[in-house]
Backbone as CSV, one residue per row, in Angstrom:
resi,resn,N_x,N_y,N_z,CA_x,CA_y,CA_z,C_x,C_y,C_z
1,UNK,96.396,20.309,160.846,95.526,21.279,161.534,94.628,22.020,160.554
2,UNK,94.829,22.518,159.336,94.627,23.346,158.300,93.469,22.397,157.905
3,UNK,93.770,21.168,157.588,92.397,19.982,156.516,91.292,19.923,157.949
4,UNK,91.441,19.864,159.282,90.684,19.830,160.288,89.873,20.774,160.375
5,UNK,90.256,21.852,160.203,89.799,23.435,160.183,88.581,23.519,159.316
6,UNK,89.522,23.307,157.984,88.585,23.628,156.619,86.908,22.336,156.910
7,UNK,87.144,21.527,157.646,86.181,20.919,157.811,85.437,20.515,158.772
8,UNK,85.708,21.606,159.847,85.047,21.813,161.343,84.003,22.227,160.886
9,UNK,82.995,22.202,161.799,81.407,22.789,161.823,81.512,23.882,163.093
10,UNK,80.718,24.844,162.694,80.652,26.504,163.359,79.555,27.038,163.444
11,UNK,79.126,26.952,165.064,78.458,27.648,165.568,78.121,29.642,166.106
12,UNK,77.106,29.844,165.581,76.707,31.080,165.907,75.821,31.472,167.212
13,UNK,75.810,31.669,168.474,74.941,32.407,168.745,74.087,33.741,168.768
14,UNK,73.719,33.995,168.819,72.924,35.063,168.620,73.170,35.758,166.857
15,UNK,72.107,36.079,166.536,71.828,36.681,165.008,71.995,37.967,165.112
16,UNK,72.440,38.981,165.939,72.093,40.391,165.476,73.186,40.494,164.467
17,UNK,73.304,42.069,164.262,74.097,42.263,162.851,75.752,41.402,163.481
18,UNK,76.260,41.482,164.417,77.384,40.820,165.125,77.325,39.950,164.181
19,UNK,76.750,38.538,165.211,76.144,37.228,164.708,76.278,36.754,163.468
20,UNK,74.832,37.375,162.709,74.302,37.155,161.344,75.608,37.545,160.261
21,UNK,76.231,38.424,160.436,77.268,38.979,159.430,78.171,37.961,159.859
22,UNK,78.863,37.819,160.870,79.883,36.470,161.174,79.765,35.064,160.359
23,UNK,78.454,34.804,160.475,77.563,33.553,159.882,77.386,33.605,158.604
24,UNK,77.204,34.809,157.774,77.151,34.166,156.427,78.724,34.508,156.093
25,UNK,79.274,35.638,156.520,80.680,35.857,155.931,81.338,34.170,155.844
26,UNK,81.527,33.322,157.024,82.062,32.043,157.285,80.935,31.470,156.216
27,UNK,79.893,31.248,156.428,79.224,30.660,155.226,80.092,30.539,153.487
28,UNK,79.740,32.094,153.556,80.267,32.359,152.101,81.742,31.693,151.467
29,UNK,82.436,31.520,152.429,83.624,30.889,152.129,83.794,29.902,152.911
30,UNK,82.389,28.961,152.490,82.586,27.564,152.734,82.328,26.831,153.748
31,UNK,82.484,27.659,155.078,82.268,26.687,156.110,81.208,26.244,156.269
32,UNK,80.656,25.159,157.392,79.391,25.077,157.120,79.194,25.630,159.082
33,UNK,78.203,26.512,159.203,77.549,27.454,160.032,76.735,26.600,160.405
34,UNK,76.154,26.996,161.600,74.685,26.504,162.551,74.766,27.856,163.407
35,UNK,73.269,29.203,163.143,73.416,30.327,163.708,71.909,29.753,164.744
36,UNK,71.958,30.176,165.755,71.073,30.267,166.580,70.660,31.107,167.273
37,UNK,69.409,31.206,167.332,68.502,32.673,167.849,67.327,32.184,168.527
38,UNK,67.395,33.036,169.611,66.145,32.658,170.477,64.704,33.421,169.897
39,UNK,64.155,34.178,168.823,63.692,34.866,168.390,63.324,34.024,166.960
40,UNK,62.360,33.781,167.166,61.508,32.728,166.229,60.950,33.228,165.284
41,UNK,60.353,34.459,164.883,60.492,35.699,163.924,61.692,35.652,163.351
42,UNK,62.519,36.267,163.617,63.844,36.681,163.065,64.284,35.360,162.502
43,UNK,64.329,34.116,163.010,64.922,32.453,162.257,64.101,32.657,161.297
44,UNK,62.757,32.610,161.165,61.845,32.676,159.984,62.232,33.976,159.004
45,UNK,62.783,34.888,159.009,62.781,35.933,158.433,64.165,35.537,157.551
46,UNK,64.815,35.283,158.340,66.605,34.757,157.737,66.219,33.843,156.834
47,UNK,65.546,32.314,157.352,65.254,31.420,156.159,64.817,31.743,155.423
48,UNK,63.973,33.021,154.716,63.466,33.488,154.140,64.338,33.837,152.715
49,UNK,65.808,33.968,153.246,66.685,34.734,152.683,67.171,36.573,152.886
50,UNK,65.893,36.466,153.860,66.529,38.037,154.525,66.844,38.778,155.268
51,UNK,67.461,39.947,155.641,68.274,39.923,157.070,67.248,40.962,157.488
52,UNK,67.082,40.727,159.042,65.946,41.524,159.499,66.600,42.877,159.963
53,UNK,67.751,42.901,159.901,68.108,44.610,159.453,69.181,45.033,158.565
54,UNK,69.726,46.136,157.992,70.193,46.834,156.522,72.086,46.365,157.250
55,UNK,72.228,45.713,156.611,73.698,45.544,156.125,74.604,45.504,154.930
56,UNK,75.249,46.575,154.633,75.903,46.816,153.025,75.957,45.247,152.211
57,UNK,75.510,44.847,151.554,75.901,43.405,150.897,75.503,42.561,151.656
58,UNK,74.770,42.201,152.307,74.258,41.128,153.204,72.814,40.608,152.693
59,UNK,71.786,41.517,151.813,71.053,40.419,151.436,71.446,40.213,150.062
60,UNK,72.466,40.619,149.673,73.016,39.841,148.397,73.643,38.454,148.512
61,UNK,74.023,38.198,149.861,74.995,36.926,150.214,74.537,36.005,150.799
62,UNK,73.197,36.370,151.787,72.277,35.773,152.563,71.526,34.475,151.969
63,UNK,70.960,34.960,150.276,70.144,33.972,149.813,71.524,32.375,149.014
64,UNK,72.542,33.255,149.097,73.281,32.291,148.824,73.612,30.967,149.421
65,UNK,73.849,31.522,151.104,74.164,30.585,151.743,73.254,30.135,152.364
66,UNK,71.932,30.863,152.725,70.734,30.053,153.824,70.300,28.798,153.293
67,UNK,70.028,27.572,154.151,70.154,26.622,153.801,70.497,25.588,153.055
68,UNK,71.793,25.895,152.871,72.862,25.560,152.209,73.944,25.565,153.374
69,UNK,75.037,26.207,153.327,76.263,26.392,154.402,75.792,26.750,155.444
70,UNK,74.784,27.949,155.726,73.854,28.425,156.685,72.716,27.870,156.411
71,UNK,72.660,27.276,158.094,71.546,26.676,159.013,70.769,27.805,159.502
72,UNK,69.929,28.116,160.374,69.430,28.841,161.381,68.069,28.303,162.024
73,UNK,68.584,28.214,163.511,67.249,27.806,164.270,67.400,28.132,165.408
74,UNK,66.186,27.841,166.406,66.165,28.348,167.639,66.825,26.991,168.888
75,UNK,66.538,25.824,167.997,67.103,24.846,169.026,68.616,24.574,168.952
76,UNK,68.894,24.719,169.854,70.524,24.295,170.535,71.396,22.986,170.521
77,UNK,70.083,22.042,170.529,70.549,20.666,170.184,71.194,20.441,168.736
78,UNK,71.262,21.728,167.548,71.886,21.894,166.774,73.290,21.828,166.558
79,UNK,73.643,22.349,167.427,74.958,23.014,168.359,75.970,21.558,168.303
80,UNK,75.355,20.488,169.293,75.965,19.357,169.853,77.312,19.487,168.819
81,UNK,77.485,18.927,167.466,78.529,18.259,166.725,79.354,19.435,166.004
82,UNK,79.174,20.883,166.492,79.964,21.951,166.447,81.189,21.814,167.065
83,UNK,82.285,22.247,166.473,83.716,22.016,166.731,83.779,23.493,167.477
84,UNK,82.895,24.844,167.241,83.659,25.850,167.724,82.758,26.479,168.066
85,UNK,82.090,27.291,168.317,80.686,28.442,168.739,81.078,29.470,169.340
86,UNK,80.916,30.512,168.373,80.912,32.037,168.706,80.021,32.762,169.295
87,UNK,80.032,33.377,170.503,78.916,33.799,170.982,78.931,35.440,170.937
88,UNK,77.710,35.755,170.222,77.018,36.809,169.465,76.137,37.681,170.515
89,UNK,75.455,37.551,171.242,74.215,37.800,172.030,74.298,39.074,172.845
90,UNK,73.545,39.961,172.914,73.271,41.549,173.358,73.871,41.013,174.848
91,UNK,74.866,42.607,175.333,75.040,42.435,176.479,74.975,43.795,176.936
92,UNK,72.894,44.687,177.039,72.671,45.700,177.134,72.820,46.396,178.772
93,UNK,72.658,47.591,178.921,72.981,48.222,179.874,71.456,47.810,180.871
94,UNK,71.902,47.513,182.510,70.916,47.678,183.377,70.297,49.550,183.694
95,UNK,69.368,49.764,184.204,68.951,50.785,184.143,70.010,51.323,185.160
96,UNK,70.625,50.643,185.939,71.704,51.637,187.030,73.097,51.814,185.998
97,UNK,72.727,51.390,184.667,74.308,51.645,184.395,75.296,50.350,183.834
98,UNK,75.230,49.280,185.289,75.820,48.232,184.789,75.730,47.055,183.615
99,UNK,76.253,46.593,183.526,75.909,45.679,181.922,75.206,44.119,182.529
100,UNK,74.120,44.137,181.780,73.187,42.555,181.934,73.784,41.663,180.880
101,UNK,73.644,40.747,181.715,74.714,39.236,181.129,74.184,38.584,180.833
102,UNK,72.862,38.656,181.808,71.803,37.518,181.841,71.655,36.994,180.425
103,UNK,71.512,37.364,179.799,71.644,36.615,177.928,72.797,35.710,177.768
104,UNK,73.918,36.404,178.088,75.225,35.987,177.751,75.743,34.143,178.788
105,UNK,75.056,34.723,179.530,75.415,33.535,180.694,74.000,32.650,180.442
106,UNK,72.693,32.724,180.418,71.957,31.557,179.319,72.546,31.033,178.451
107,UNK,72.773,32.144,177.257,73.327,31.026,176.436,74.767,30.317,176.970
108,UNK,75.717,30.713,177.240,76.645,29.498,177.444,76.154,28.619,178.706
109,UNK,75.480,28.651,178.733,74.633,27.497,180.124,74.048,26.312,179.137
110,UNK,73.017,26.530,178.494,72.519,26.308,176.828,73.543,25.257,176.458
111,UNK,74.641,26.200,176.335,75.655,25.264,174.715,76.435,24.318,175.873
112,UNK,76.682,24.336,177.093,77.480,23.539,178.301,76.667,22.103,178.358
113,UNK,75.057,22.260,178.310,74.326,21.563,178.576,74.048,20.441,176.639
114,UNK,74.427,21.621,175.781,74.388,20.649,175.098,75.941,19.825,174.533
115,UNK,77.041,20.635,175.153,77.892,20.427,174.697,78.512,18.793,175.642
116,UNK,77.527,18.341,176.957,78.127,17.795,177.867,78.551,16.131,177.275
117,UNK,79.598,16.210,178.583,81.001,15.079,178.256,81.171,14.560,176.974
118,UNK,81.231,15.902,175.711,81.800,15.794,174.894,83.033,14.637,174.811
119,UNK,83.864,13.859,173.643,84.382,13.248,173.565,85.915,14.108,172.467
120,UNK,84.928,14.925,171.944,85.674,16.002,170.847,86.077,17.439,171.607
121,UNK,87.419,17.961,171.017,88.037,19.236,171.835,87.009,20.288,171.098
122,UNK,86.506,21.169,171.833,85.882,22.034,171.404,86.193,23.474,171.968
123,UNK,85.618,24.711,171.104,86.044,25.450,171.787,85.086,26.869,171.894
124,UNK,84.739,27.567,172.446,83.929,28.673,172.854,84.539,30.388,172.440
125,UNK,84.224,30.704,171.614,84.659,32.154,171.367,83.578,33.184,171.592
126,UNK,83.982,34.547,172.655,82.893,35.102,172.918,83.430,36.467,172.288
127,UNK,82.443,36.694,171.290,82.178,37.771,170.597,81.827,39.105,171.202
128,UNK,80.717,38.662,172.385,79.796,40.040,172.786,80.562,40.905,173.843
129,UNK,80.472,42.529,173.696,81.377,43.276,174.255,81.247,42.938,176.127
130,UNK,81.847,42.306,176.532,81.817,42.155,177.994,83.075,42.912,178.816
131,UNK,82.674,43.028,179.893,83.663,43.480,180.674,84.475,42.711,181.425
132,UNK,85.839,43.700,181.244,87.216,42.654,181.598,86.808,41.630,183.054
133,UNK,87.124,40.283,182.879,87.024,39.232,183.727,85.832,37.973,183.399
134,UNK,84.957,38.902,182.590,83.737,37.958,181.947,83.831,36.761,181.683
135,UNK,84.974,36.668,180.311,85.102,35.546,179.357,85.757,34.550,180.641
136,UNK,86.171,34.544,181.362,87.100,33.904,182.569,85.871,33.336,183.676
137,UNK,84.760,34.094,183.389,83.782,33.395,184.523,82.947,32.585,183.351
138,UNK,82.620,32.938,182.367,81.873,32.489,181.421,82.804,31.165,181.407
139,UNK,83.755,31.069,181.004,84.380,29.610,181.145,84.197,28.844,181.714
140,UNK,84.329,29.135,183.207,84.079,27.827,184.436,82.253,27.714,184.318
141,UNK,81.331,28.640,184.162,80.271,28.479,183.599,80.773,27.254,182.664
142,UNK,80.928,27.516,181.691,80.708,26.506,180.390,81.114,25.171,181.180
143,UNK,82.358,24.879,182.102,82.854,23.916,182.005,81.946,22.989,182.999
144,UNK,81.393,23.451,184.030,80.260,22.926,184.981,79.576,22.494,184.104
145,UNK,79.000,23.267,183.608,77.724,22.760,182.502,78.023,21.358,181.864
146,UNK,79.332,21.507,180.641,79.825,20.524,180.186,80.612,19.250,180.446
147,UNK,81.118,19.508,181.666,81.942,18.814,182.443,82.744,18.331,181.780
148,UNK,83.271,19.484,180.930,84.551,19.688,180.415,85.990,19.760,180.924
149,UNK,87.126,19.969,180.771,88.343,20.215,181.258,88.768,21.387,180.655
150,UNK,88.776,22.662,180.932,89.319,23.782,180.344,91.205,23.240,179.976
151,UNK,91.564,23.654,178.717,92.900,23.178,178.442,92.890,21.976,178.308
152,UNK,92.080,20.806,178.551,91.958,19.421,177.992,91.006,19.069,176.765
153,UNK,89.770,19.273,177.069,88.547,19.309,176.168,88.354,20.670,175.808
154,UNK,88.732,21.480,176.314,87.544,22.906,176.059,88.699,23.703,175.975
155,UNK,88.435,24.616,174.766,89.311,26.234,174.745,88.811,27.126,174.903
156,UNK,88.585,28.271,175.594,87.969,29.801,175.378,88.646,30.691,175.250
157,UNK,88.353,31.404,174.179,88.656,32.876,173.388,88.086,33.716,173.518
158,UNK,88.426,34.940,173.810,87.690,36.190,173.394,88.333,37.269,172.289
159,UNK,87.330,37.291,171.268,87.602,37.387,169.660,86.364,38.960,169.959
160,UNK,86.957,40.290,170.483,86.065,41.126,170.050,85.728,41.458,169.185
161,UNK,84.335,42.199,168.293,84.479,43.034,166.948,84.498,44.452,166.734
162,UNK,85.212,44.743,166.012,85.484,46.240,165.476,84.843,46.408,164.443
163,UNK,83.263,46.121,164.515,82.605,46.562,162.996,81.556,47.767,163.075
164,UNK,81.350,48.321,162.155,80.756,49.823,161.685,79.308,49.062,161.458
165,UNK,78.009,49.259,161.652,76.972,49.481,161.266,76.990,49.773,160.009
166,UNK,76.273,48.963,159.039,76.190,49.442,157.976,77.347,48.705,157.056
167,UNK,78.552,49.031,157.902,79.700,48.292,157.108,80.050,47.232,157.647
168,UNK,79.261,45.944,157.947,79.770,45.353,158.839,80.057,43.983,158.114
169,UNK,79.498,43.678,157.159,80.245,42.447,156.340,82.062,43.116,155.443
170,UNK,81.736,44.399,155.004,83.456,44.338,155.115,84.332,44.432,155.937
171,UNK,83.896,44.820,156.966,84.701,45.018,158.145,84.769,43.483,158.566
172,UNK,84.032,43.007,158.662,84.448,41.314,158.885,85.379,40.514,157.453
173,UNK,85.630,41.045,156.466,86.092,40.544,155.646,87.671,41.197,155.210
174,UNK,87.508,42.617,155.805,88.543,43.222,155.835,88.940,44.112,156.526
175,UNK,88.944,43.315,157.871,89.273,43.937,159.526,90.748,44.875,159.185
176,UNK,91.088,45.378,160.069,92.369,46.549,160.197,93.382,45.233,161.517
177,UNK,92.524,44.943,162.160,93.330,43.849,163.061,91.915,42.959,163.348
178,UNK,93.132,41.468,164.048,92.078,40.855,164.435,92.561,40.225,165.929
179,UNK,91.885,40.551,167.058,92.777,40.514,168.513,91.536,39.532,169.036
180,UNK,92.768,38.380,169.632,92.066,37.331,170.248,93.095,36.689,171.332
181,UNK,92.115,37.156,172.443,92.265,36.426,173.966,92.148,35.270,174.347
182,UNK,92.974,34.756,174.968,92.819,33.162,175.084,92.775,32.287,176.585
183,UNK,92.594,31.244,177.077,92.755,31.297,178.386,94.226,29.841,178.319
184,UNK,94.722,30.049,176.896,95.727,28.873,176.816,96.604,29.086,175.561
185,UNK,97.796,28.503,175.557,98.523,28.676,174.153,97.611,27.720,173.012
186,UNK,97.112,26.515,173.143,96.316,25.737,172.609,95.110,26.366,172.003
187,UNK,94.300,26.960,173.099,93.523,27.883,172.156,93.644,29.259,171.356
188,UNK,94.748,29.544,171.515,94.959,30.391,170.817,95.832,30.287,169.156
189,UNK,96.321,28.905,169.061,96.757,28.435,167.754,95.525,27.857,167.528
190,UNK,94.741,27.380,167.864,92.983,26.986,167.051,92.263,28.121,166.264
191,UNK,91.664,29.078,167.211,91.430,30.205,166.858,92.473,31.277,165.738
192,UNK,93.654,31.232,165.992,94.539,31.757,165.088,94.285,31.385,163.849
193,UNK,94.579,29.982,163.887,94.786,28.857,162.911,93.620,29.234,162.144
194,UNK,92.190,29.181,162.832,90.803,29.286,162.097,91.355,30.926,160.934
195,UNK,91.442,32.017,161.891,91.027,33.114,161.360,91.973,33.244,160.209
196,UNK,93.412,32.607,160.309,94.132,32.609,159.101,93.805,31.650,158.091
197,UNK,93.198,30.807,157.650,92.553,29.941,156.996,91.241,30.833,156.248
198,UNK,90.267,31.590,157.159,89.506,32.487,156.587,90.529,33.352,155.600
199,UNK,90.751,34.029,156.473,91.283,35.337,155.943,92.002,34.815,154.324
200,UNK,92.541,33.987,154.304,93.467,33.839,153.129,92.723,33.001,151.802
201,UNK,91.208,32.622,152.066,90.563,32.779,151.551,89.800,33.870,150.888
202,UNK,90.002,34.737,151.808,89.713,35.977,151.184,90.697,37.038,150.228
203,UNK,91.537,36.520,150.675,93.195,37.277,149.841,94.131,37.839,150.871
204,UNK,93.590,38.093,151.531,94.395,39.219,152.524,94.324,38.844,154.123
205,UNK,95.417,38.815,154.744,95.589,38.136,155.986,95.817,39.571,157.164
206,UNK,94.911,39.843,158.010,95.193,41.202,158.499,96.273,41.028,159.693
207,UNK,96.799,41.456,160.487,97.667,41.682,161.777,96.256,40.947,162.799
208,UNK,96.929,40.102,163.136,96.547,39.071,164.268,97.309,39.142,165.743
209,UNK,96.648,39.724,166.638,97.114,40.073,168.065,96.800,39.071,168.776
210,UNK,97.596,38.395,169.800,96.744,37.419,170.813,97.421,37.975,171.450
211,UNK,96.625,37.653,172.674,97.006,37.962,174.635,96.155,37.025,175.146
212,UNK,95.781,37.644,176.614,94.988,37.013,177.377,93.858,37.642,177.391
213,UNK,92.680,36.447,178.105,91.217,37.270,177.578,91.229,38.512,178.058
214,UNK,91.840,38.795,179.656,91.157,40.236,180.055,91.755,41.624,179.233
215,UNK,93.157,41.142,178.493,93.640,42.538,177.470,92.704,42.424,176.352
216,UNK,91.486,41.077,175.952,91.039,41.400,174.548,90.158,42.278,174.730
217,UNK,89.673,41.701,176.513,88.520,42.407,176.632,88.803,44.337,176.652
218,UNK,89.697,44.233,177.449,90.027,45.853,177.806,90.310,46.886,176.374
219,UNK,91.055,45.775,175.449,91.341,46.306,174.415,90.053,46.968,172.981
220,UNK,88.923,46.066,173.609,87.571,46.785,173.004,86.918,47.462,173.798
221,UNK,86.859,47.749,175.400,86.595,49.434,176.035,87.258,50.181,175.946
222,UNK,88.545,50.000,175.589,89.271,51.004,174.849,89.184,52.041,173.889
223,UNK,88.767,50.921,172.686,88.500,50.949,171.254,87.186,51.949,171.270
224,UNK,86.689,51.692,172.434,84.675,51.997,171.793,85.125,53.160,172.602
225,UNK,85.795,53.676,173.801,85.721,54.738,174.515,86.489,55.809,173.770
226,UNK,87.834,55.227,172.994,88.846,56.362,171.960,87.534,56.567,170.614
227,UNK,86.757,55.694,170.432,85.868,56.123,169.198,84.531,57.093,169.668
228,UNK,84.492,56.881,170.750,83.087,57.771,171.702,84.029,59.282,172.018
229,UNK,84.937,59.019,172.087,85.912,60.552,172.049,85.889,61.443,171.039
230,UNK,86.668,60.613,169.988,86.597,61.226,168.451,85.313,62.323,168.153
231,UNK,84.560,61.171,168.676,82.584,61.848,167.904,81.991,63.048,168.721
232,UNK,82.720,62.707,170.195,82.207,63.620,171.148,82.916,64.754,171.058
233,UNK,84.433,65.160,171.068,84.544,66.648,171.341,85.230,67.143,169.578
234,UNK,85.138,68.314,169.800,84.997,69.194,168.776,86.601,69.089,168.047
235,UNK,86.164,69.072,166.594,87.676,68.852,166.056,88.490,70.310,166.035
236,UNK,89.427,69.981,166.340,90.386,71.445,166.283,90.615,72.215,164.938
């Protein structure tokens, strides 16, 4: 499982600081990345070697890996011979309040369509903060698309992030935990398997939580609502 790992190919969607920091961190230690962005500016700006916004150590690491371990483009047909794809992509507020998907559900429409009657197990990890039940519709999404078998061909995870602005390549390098939802025991020793393989490349292996997707999900409105607390009322 471990020699499979070290030599899977890894997909990014979306580039914001999420994304882009995910993509070279995995870069930097080796893997080989394919980040994709619908924003044809920003691909040009990255190949460039630079990140189109301020991340602690990120354009020190950027020129290392862009075109080299890191790919970046806007086409999807990139995607096809990816073993895994993390999805990155804004999931901003509608003006009534509720959260727009519409990004989130393109792209895995996108990667279904390029991923279809795959022959190889692949698997879908969704990064972007969604609300509990998402990653569970986003699935049967993917699997229409792909005409996949969820638990046969296809795994989905939901892998939230706990990163700081600003600090967001160490916080990906040296998370406090790392909690990932699964819709199977199978995908959740893939994904495990991946992040402990990183991590111990890096030296240090953090506390690894799995459940099911809707506790990963709940477990980052949690996270962001106990941290929107902290900031909001007055310290004693």
């Amino acid at each position: 499982m471990y020699w499979v790992i070290f030599h899977m190919k890894i997909g990014v969607i979306g580039l914001g600081f999420v994304g882009l920091t995910l993509a070279v961190a995995l870069a930097y230690k080796k893997y080989n990345v394919i980040g994709v962005d619908i924003d044809e500016k920003k691909i040009e700006f990255i190949r460039s070697g630079k990140s189109p916004f301020y991340e602690e150590g990120l354009n020190e690491l950027l020129p290392k890996v862009i075109n080299n371990k890191l790919v970046v483009t806007t086409d999807y047909e990139m995607l096809r011979e990816t073993d895994v794809v993390f999805i990155a992509v804004g999931t901003p507020p509608n003006p009534n309040g509720s959260q727009n998907q519409s990004y989130i559900i393109d792209a895995v429409k996108k990667l279904g369509r390029v991923w279809r009657d795959s022959k190889e197990y692949k698997v879908m990890v969704v990064k972007s903060t969604v609300i509990p039940g998402t990653t569970r519709k986003l699935a049967k999404i993917l699997s229409e698309e792909s005409r996949l078998k969820i638990g046969i061909d296809l795994g989905i995870a939901m892998n939230p992030e706990f990163l700081r602005e600003g600090k967001a390549l160490y916080d990906t390098f040296y998370p406090s935990r790392v909690v990932i939802g699964c819709i199977d025991d199978k995908t959740c020793k893939y994904v495990e398997n991946l992040c402990r393989e990183f991590y111990k490349k890096i030296g240090k292996i953090p506390p690894i939580l799995t459940m099911s997707l809707e506790e990963a999900e709940l477990v980052k409105y949690a996270s962001n609502a106990f941290l929107a607390m902290r900031i909001s009322l007055p310290t004693p």
